[in-house]
Every structure is written in structure tokens, then in C-alpha cells.
N, C-alpha and C positions, 0 to 999 in steps of 0.2 A: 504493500500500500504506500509505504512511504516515496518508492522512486518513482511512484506514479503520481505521486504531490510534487516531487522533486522536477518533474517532466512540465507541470503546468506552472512551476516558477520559472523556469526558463523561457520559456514560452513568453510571461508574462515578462521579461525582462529584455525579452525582443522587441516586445510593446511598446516599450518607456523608452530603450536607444532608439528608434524608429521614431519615437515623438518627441525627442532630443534633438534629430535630424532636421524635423520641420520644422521647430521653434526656430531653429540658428538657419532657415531657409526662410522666414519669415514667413510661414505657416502653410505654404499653399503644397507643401509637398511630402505630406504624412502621410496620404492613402497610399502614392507611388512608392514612397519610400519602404513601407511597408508589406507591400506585393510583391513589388523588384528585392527589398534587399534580405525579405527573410527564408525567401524558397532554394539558396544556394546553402544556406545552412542545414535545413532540413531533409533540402533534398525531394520536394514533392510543392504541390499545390498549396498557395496562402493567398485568400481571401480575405476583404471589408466590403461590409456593404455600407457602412456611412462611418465620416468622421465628423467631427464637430470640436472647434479649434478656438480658443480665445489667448491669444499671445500676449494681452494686458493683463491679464489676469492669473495667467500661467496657468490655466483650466480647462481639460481636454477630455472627450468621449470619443471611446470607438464602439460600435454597435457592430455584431455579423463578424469577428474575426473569425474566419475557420482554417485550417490547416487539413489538406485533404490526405488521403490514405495514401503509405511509397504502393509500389507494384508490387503486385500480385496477394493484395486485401479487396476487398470485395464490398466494407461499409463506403456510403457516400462520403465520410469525414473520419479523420483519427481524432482531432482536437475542435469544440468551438465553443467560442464564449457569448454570451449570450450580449453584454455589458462592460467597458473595461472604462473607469475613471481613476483620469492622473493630473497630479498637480505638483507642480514644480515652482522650486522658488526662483520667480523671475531673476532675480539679481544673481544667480549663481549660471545662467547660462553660459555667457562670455567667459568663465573661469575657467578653470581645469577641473574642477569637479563639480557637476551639476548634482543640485540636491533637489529628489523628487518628494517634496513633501508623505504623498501617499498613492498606493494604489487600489483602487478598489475593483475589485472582481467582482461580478453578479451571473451567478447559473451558467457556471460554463458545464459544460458535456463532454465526457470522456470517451470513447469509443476502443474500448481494447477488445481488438481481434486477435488469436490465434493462428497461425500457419504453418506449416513446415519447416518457415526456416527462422522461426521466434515469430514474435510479436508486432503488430504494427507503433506500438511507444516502442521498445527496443530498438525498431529500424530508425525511427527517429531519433533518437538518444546517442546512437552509434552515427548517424550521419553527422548529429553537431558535434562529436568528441572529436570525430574525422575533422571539421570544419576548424575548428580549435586548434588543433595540433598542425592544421596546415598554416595557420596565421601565426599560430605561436613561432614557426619554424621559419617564415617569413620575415617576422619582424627583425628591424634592424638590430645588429649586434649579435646576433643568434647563430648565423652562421653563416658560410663563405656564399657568392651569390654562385650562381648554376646557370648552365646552359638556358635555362627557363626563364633565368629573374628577367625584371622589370629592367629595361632599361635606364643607362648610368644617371641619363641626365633626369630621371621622375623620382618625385618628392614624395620619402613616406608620407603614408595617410596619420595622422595622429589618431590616436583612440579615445576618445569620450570614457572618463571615468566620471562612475553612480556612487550616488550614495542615496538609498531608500528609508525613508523613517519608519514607515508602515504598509506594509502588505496586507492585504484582506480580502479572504478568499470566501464567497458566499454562496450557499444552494448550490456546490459542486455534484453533480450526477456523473457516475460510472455504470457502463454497461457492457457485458462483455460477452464474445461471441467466440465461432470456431469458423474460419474461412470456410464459405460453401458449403454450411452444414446449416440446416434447417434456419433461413432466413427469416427474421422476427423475431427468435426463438432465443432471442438474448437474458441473461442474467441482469436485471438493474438495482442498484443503490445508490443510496443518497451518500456523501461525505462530511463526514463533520468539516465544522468552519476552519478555517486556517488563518492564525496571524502572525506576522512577523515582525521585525523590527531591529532598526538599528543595524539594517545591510547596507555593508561598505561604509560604515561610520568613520572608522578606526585610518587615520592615514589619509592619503590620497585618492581612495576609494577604489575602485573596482574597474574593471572595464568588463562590458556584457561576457568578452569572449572568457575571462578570466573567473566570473560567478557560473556561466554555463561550466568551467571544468571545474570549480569547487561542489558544485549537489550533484553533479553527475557522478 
């Protein structure tokens, strides 16, 4: 139960860098930034169906985020959240460590399938540790460049480091299923609430890719 909380803080802390993104974009590019930049991580389909953005206020909604199933799952969605509100403290955007006052979750949906080759949270879980360790590998100072790297003259990306005061996770529903085997015919439960605090306090705080490989 627990890595399967551990799976929708992540998730959720793709949210808040994503909406980190559009603040310092002056807000018109949170939906994009959110579809473009979380499906290389996960490795599958990421969905919004509306965002709703106030950059004076540092006060933000995203309604419909879903995260669709890797290959060869058979539910319409692995992850979706019904509600996601986030508020950050304006004056720390321009800094090096933005402080997101809170996050509030409302009814997200867990869809754990079953398959052959593990689980559809496992496939995702194992894609962003992938995604992690290729950035960690990446990042300057790390190691020699390769036949690969980015050309001499482009300018590492800097990382956005978090710092969360409060997390809160509400009406979490899990339901779980076996690839191809008696469609509808899921197991469901409700979750207790989840809350947290005081992520990425300590220091200079975190950078997403850096809390995705600490709960993973």
C-alpha cells in the first residue's frame, strides 16, 4: 500500500514542477507544460482537461489530470485525479527555491492492473527511476560527456528546487484488476487521507527528479 501512496506523491510533485514552469512562463503554459513535459518521465499518456491559473495570487487548479496505462494494460487510465490545488509563495518564484505553500489532492483514482510482466504502477515507477538516473547521469559534473551529449556550446538547464509545506491527499480510491481477465470485475477501496509536510524544508530543497528517487 505504501508504494502505491509513494507513486501518487510523485505524480503529484510532477504537478507542482509543471506549475512552477508556468508561473516563471507567466502562466499561459501549465496545460502544455504538463502534457509535453510529464509523459517522457513516465513513459505513457498525461492528460488535463482544464487548468485554472492566478499568478497574483500564487493560486492554481488543475481539474482531469490522468496518466494513461504503459503497453500492454488494458484499463482506460493507471492514475487520475479528480482535483489538484496548489499555492505557492509568490515571492519565492525568482529564487532558487520555490516554496509551495500546499497541495491539495481531491479523489484521485488509482487503477492497479496486473500483467505478466508486473504491474501497470510498477511500469511507471521503473520508467521515472529510468528517467532519474538518466538526468542524474546527465547533469553537469557527473560524468565525462559521450558521443551523445548535448553539444559544447548549450547551456545546462538549471533544476527548480521544492520545498512543500503541506501535502493532502483526499477520497483516494484504489481499484485493482488482472489484464484481460473479467473486465469490470475489479476489487475497489477507499484510502485513508494522507498528509504530509515539511518536504524539502531542510537546505536548498529538492529538485522533483531528486524526491521522485527519495519515495521510490
Amino acid at each position: 500500500m505504501k508504494w502505491i501512496i509513494r507513486i501518487v506523491i510523485v505524480l503529484v510533485f510532477l504537478i507542482g514542477a509543471a506549475l512552477w514552469f508556468g508561473w516563471s512562463q507567466l502562466g499561459n503554459l501549465v496545460k502544455f507544460g504538463i502534457e509535453q513535459g510529464t509523459p517522457p518521465v513516465v513513459q505513457t499518456s498525461v492528460t488535463v482537461q482544464h487548468v485554472n491559473l492566478s499568478p497574483f495570487s500564487g493560486t492554481g487548479v488543475i481539474e482531469g489530470f490522468q496518466i494513461g496505462n504503459p503497453k500492454g494494460f488494458t484499463g482506460p487510465y493507471a492514475v487520475r485525479i479528480g482535483r489538484a490545488e496548489v499555492a505557492v509563495d509568490t515571492k519565492s518564484v525568482s529564487g532558487d527555491k520555490v516554496v509551495i505553500q500546499h497541495i491539495h489532492i481531491t479523489d484521485p483514482e488509482i487503477n492497479l492492473e496486473a500483467g505478466l510482466g508486473g504491474t501497470n504502477l510498477k511500469h511507471i515507477a521503473d520508467n521515472a527511476k529510468s528517467f532519474v538516473s538518466q538526468q542524474t547521469a546527465a547533469a553537469p559534473g557527473n560524468s565525462a560527456p559521450s558521443a551523445a551529449a548535448a553539444p559544447a556550446d548549450s547551456k545546462p538547464q538549471k533544476s527548480v528546487k521544492l520545498q512543500v509545506n503541506e501535502l493532502l491527499i483526499t477520497g483516494a480510491k484504489l481499484s485493482a484488476s488482472v489484464a484481460g481477465i473479467v473486465p469490470g470485475a475489479d476489487a475497489k477501496v477507499t484510502l485513508p487521507d494522507i498528509r504530509l509536510t515539511n518536504l524539502g524544508s531542510g537546505g536548498a530543497g529538492i529538485t522533483p527528479a531528486e524526491l521522485t528517487s527519495m519515495v521510490l
